[in-house]
C-alpha positions in Angstrom: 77.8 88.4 145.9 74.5 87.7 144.2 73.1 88.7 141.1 70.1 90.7 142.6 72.5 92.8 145.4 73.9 95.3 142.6 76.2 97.9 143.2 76.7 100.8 141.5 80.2 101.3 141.2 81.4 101.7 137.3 82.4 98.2 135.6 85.8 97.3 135.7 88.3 96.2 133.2 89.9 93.1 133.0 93.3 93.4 134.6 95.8 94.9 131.9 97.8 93.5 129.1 100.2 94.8 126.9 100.4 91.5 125.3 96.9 92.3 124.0 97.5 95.5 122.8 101.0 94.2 120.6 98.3 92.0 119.1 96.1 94.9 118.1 98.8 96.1 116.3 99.2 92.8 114.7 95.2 93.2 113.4 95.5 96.8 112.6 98.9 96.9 110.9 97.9 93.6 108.9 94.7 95.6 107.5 96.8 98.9 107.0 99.4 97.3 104.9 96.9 94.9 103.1 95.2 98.1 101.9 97.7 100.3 101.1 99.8 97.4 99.7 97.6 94.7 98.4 100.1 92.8 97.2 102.8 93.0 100.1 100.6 91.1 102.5 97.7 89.5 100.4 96.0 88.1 103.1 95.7 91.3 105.6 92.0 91.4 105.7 92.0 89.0 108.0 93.5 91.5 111.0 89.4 92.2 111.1 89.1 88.5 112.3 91.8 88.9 115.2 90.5 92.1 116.2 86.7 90.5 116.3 88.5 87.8 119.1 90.2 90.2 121.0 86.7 92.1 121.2 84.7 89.4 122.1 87.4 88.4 124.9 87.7 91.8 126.6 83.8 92.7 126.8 83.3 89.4 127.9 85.5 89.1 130.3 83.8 92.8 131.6 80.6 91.4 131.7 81.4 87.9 133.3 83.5 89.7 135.9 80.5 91.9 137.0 78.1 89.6 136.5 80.0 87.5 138.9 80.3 90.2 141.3 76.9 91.7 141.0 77.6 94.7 140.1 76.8 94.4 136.6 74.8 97.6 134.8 73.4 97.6 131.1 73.1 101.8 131.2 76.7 101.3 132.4 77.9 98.7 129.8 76.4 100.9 127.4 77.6 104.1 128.8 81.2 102.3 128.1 80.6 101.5 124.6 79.7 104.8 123.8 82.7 106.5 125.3 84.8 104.0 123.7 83.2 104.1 120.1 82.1 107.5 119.8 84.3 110.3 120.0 87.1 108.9 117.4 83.9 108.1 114.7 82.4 111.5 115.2 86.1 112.5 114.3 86.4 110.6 111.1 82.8 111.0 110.0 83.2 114.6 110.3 86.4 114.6 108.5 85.1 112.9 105.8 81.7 114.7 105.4 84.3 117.9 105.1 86.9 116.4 102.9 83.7 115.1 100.6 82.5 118.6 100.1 86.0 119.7 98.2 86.4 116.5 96.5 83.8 114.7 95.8 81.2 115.0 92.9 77.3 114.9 93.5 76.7 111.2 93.1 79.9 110.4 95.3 78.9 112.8 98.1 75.3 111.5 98.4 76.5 107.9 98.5 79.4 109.4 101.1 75.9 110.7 103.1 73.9 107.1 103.2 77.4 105.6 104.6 77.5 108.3 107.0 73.8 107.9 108.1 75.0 103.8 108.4 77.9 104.7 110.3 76.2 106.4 113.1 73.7 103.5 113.2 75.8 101.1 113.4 74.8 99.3 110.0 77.4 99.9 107.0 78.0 96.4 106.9 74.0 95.8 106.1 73.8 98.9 103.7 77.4 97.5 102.2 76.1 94.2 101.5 72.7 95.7 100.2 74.9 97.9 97.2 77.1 94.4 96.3 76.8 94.2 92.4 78.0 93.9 89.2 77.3 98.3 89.3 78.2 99.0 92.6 80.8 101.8 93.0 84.3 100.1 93.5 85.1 99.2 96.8 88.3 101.6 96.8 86.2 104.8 95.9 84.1 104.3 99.3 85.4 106.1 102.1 83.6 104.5 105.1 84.1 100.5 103.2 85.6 100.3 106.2 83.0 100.8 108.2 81.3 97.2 108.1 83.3 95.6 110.8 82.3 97.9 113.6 78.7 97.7 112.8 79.6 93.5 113.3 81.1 94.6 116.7 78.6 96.6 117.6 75.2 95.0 116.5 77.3 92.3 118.5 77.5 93.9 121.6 73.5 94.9 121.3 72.2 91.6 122.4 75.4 89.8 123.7 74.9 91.5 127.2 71.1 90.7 127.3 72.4 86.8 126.7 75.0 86.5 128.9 72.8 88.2 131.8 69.7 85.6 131.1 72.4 82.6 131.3 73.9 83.5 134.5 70.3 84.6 135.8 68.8 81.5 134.7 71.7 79.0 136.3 73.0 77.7 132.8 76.7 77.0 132.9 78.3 80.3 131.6 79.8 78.7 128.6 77.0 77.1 127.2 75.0 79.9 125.7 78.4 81.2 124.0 78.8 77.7 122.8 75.7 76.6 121.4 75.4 79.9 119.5 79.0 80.4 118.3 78.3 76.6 116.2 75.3 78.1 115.1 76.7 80.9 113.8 79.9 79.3 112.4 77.5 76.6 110.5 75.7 79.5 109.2 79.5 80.7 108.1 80.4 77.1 106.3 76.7 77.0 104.6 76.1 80.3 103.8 79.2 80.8 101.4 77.4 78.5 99.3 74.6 80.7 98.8 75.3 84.0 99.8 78.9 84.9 100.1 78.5 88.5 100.6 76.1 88.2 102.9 78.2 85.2 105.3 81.5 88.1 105.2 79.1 91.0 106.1 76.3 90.0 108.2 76.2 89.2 112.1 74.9 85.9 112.1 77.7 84.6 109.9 80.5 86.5 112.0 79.0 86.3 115.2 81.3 82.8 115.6 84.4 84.9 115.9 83.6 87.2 118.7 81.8 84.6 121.1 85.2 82.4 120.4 86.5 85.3 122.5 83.9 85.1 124.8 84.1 81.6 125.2 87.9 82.4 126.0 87.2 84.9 128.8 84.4 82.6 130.6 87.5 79.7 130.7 90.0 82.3 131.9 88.1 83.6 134.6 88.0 80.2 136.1 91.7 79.1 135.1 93.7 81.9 134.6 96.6 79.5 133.7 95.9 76.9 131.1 98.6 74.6 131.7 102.3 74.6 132.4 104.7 77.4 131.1 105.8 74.7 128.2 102.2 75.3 127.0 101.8 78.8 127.5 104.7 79.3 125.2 103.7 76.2 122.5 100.0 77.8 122.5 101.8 81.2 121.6 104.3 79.7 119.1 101.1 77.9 117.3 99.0 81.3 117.5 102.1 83.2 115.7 102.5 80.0 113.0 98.7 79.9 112.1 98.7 83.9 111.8 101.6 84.2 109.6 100.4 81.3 107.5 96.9 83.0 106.9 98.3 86.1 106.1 100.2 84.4 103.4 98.1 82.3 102.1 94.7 83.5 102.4 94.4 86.5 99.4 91.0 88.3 97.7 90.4 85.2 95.7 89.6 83.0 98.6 86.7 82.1 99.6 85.7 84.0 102.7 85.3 83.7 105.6 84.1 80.3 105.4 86.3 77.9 107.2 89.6 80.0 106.4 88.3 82.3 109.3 89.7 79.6 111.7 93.3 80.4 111.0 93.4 83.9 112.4 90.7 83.2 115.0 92.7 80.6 116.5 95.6 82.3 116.2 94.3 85.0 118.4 92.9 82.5 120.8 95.7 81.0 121.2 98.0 83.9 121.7 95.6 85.5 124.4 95.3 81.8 126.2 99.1 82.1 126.4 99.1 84.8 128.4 101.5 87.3 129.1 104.5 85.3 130.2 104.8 83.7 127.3 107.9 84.0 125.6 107.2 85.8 122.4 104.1 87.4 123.9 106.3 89.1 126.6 109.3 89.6 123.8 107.6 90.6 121.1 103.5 91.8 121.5 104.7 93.2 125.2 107.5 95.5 123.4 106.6 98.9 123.9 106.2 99.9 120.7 103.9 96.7 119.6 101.9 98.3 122.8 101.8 101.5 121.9 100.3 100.7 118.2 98.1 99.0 119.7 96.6 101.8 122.1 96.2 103.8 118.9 94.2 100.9 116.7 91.0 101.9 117.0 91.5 105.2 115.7 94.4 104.2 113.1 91.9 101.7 111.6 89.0 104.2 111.3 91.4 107.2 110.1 93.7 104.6 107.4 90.8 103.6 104.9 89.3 107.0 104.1 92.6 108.6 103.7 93.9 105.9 101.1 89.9 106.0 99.4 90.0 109.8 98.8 93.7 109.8 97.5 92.2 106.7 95.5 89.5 109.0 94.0 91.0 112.2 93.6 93.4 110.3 91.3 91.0 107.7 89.2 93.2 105.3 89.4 95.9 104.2 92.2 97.8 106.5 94.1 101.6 106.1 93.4 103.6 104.5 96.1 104.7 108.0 97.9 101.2 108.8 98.3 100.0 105.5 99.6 103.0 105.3 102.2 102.2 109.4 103.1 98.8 108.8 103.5 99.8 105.8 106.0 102.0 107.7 107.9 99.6 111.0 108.1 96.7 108.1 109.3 99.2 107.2 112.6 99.9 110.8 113.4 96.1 111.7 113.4 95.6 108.5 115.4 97.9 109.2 117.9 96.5 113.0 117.8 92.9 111.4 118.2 93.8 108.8 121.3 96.0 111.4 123.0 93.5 114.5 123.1 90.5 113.3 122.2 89.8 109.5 123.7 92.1 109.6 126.6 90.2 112.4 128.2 86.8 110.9 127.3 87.7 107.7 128.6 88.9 108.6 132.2 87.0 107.1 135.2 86.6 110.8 136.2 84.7 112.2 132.4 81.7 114.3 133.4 78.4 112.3 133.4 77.1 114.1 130.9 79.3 113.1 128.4 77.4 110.4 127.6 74.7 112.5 126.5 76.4 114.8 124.9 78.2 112.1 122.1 74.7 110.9 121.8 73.5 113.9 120.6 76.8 115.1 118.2 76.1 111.8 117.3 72.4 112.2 116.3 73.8 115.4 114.4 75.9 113.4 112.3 73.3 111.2 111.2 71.1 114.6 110.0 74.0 115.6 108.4 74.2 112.3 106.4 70.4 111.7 105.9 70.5 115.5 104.3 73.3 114.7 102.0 71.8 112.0 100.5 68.1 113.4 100.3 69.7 116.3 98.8 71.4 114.1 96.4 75.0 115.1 97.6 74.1 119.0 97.4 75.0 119.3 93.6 74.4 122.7 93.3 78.1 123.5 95.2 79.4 122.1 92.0 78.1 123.4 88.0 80.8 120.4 87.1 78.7 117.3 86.7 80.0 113.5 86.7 81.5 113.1 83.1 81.2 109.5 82.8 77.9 109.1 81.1 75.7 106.9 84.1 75.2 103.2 83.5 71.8 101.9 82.8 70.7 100.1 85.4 67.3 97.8 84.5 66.3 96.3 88.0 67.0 98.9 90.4 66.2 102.3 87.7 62.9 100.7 87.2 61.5 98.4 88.8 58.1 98.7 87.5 59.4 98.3 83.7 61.4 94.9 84.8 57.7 93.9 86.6 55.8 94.8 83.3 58.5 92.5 81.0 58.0 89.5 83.3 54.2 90.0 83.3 54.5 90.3 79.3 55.6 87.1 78.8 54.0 85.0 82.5 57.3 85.0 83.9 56.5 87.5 87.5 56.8 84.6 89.5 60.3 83.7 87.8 63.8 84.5 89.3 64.7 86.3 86.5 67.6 89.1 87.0 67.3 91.6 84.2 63.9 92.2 82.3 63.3 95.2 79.8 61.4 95.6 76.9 61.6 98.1 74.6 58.4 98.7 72.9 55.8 100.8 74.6 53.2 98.8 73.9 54.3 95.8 75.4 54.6 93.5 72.0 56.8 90.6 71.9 60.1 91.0 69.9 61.6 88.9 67.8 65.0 90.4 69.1 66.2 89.2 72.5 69.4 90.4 74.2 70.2 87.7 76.9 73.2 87.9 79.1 74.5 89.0 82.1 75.4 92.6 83.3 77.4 93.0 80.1 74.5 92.8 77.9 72.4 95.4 80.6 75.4 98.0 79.6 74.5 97.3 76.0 71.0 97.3 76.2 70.7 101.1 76.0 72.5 101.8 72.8 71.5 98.6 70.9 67.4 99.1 71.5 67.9 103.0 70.2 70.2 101.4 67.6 67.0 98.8 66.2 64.3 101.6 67.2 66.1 103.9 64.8 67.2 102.1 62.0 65.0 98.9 61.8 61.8 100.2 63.5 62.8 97.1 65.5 62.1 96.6 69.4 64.2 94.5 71.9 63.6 92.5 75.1 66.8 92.5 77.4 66.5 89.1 79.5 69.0 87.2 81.3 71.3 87.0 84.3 73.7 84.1 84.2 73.3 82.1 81.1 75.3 79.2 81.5 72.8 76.6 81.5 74.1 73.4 83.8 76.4 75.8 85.9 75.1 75.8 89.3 76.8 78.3 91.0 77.7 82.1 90.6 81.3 83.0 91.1 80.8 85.5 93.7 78.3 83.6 95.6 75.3 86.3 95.4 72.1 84.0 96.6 69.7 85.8 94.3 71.8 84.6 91.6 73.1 81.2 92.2 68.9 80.4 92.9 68.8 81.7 88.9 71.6 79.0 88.9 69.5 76.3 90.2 66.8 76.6 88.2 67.9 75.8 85.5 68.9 79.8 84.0 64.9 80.4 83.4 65.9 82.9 80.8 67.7 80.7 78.7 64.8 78.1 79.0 62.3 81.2 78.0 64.3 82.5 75.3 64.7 79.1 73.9 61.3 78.1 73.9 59.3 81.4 72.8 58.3 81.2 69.4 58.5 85.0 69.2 62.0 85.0 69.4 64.0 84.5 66.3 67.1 86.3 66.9 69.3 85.6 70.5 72.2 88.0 70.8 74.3 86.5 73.5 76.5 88.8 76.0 78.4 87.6 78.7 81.8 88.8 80.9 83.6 85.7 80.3 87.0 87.2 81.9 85.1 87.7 85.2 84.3 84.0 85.4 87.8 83.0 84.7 89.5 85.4 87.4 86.6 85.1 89.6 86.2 83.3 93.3 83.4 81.5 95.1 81.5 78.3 93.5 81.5 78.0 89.8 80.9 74.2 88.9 78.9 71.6 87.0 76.1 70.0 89.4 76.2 66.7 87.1 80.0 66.8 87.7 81.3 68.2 90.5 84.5 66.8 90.3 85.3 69.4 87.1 86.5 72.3 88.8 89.0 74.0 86.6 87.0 77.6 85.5 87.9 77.1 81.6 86.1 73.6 81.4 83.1 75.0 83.2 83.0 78.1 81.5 83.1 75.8 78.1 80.9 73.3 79.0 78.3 76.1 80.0 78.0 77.9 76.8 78.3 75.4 74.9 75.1 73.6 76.4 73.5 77.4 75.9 74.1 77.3 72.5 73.1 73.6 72.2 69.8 74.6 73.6 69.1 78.0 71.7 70.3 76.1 68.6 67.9 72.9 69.3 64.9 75.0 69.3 65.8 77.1 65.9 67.2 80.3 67.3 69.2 82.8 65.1 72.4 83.3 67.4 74.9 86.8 67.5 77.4 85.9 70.4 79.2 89.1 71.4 83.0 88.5 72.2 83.3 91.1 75.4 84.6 94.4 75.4 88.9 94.9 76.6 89.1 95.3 80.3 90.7 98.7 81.4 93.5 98.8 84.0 92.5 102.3 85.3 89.0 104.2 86.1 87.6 105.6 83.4 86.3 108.8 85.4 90.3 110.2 84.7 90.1 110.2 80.9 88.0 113.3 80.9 88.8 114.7 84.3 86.4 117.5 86.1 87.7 117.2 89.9 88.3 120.2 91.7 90.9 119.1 93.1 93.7 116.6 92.0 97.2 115.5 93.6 98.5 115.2 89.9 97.9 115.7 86.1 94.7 114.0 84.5 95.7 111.2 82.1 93.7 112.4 78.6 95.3 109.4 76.8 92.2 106.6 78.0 93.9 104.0 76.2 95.3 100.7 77.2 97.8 99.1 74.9 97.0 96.5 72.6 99.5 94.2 73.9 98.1 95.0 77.3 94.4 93.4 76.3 95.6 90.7 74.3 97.9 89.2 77.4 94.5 89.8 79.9 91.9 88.4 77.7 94.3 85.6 76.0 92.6 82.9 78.1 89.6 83.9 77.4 89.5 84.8 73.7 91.3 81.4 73.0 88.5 79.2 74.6 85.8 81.3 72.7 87.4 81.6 69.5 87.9 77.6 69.9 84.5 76.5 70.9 83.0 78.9 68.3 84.5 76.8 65.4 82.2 74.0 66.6 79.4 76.1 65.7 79.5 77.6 62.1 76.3 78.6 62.0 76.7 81.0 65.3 77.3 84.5 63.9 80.2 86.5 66.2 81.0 90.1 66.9 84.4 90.9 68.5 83.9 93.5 70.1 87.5 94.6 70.1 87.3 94.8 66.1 85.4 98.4 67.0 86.9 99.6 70.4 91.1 98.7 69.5 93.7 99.6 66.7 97.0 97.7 66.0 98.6 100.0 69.1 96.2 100.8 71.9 92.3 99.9 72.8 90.4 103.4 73.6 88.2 104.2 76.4 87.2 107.1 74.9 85.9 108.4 71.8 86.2 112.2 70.7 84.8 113.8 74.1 82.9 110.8 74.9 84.0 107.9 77.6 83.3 104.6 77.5 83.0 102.6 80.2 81.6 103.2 83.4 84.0 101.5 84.9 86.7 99.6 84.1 84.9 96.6 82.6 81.3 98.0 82.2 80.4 100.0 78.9 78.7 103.4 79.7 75.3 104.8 77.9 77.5 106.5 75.4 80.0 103.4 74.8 76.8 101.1 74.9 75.2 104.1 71.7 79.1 103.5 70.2 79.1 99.4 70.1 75.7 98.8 69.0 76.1 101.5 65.6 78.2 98.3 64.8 76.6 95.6 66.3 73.0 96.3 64.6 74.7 95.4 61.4 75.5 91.6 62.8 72.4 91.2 64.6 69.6 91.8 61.3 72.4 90.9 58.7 
């Protein structure tokens, strides 16, 4: 039938297969387990990638089939979506916006109302990749995290329809649209983790690849249901399964992401579904009825798992044991199953009222009220007269934005990529005292300005970002950063070359470029890609240049790293599954072992430079037994590796002394 003689009858589903559902519960249990039990399965994560094939296979394989048959409707592709994606998220949203009020503190429940807002628009993973920083809550404390793959999907499934219409309207071949932009999309993937790595796992453009590799499955099936010979079907299936198991095993949170490691599980899944059902282990094992039956509930497992394990996470300030992870699993299948049977299963029949539709749109609409007033009301704080304990970090660039302008403008450098920017004097004079660093030395900042204002009637200018000079690359990938890279660190060349500057106090977290992942290399010598060397060779050719041009140097030896969230040394929760820990310690044998690699390449390179003065910060924050996070009534971190204002006011009472000695 052609395109332009439309009926109106609803669009139809591709016929069923349980082999498809066992591999949703492949994707969902792989994501379940990876974040309950990092460890266990260390490359789980990568379920999202399956589940984004599977997607992209079954609504195109809707739309080609109606297309096809001219019956194809947006209102009623649409109509689908929303039957399909609403009723379990206005469940969980909900949930969370009522489990928030009990739990959470001010600052937690207005961030819990932006990611609701984002949820019902369809754009946590754009808000999520717009918080990524240094000072960003920790991924574990953000109930809707989870969230950023079904904005993907759904942002997706926006325009996909549109394009896939115009193709077959316009005569192209039905795979060449999918085509041409899936390598678009998947060069934007391989290129972008070289500037933005956040941005290439959470944005559409970079993912996009994935789902049309589904589509691009669907067109091929329609035409040749069979792809070859049963020998295939089950050596296509047996390949799917190897190249799945061997990127759940090898890929982990250090690796580089998606990038071209998102091939693994995407042609896994395409290989599996191309299989088809008589396959051998598709029929034995994905067709089972219990892989089938997971795999009905996935949708609303995966939205139910995450917020369950991030509550537990943050009622506790730390991880939950092992009993309360594996409860909090098994309470996330019952409500699933409780969700599909009585709430999507009757939503989803062909016979739902019309107005249904209509009706999600608007609880829908209501949600996102609820979240836009929980964050303009700043999370409703006066439920609570408990407020946050853990004195806030200070945050230059996004607290004030006009006083980072006015310290570029001081000095000529607004038109300068330059991350961090504060002076402390009023009246805008030049210092002789600069602070340069990373976020490390932002933490400080506070407490050591007060510290000089105070004592020495001294001002400060905080500068800096990465300041590795010759290091081209920024571990996490962050594009705003690594462009601070390529220039050459501009605020190591400023600091070295302004003659107002005697004094260069040097910050920077050396751990996190150790342990980090992403680029971190030498652009004269790419070949040199063990961290240690870089992370020498880096500050030592900071030194060399601060030292060349007559600077006074204080390098500060980083703070120890805690193991557990500081917001449970001084606990003011309402509500708690156990005890507080009051201790706030970490033992001393416990730093040494995590900052030996570290403390041994400093400690080394800094006898090449005598004349460098150096304050060990552990000297003031650790005793022969235990390193303290806390100090009388006060905490002192932030987080776990990130000093707060009152630990930045504790470290620089000692640090002033190095820095005008």
């Amino acid at each position: 039938m052609p395109l332009t003689e439309r009926r109106t009858a609803p669009l139809a589903p591709p016929p069923y297969r349980a082999d498809i559902d066992g591999l949703r519960a492949v994707a969902v249990l792989a994501v379940v387990v990876f974040h309950a039990f990092p460890s266990a399965l260390p490359g789980g994560y990568i379920g999202v990638d399956i589940f984004f094939v599977i997607s992209g296979y079954l609504i195109s394989s809707i739309i080609y089939r109606s297309l096809e048959e001219g019956r194809f409707s947006f209102a009623a592709f649409y109509a689908r979506r929303i039957r399909r994606i609403f009723p379990a998220l206005l469940c969980v949203l909900l949930a969370c916006v009522v489990a928030g009020w009990y739990v959470l503190l001010a600052d937690e429940y207005k961030q819990l109302g932006k990611h609701t807002l984002a949820g019902t628009a369809f754009a946590s993973n754009i808000v999520l990749w717009r918080e990524a920083g240094y000072f960003d809550n920790a991924a574990e404390t953000k109930p809707l995290l989870h969230l950023w793959s079904l904005g993907i999907e759904e942002q997706f499934y926006i325009a996909w329809p549109f394009l896939a219409w115009a193709a077959c309207k316009l005569g192209w071949a039905r795979l060449m649209l999918p085509l041409l932009v899936a390598l678009a999309s998947f060069w934007l993937n391989i290129h972008g983790m070289e500037r933005d790595a956040s941005g290439t796992f959470y944005l559409p453009m970079t993912r996009a690849w994935e789902l049309l590799a589904g589509s691009l499955l669907a067109g091929v099936l329609l035409r040749r249901p069979r792809l070859g010979e049963p020998f295939t079907s089950h050596a296509m299936a047996v390949t799917g399964f190897a190249l799945l198991a061997w990127g759940l095993a090898a890929i982990d949170k250090n690796t580089a992401y998606p990038g071209p490691w998102a091939l693994i599980p995407v042609l896994g899944a395409l290989l599996i579904i191309a299989a088809g059902p008589s396959a051998w282990l598709n029929r034995l094992l994905l067709s089972h009825r219990l892989a089938a039956g997971v795999g009905l509930i996935s949708y609303p497992l995966y939205l139910w798992h995450w917020p369950l394990l991030s509550f537990a996470r943050i009622v506790q300030s730390t991880t939950p044991s092992t009993t309360t992870r594996l409860a909090a699993v098994l309470l996330s299948i019952v409500l699933a199953w409780l969700t599909y049977r009585w709430i999507e299963r009757p939503i989803r029949t062909p016979g739902a009222q019309p107005r249904t539709v209509a009706v999600l749109g608007v609880l829908m609409t209501l949600m996102a009220a609820i979240g836009l007033g929980l964050y303009f009301q700043d999370g409703l704080a006066q439920r609570q007269t408990l407020a946050h304990v853990t004195p806030p970090i200070e945050r230059l660039t996004d607290d004030d934005p006009q006083a980072h302008a006015a310290c570029l403008a001081t000095y000529g450098l607004s038109h300068e990529k330059i991350r961090y920017c504060r002076l402390s004097s009023p009246m805008g004079d030049k210092p002789r005292i600069a602070l340069l660093g990373d976020s490390h030395a932002a933490a400080l900042y506070p407490g050591l300005s007060a510290q000089l204002a105070q004592t020495r009637r001294e001002s400060l200018l905080m500068i800096g970002g990465r300041v590795f000079v010759n290091v081209a690359a920024y571990p996490e990938g962050n594009q705003f950063e690594m462009e601070v890279s390529r220039g050459g660190i501009k605020a190591v060349q400023f600091v070295a070359q302004e003659p107002s500057i005697q004094t260069v106090v040097v910050v920077t977290r050396g751990t996190g470029y150790l342990a980090g992942n992403g680029n971190f290399y030498l652009p004269n010598n790419p070949a040199i890609t063990d961290r240690h060397k870089v992370l020498d060779l880096g500050l030592r050719a900071t030194l060399d240049l601060l030292l060349r041009n007559g600077k006074k140097i204080v390098f500060v030896v980083e703070p120890p790293t805690l193991d557990f969230d500081p917001a449970r040394c001084q606990e003011v929760r309402p509500y708690r599954l156990t005890r507080p820990d009051a201790q706030c310690t970490i033992t001393r044998q416990a730093f040494e072992a995590s900052h030996a690699a570290y403390r041994q390449l400093v400690f080394a390179m800094l006898k090449d430079y005598p004349q460098v003065k150096i304050f060990d910060s552990a000297q003031h924050m650790c005793d022969d037994q235990v390193c303290h996070g806390k100090q009388g009534q006060q905490v002192l971190y932030g987080d776990t590796h990130h000093l707060s204002a009152a630990g930045s006011a504790y470290l620089a009472k000692e640090l002033v002394k190095t820095v005008v000695d």
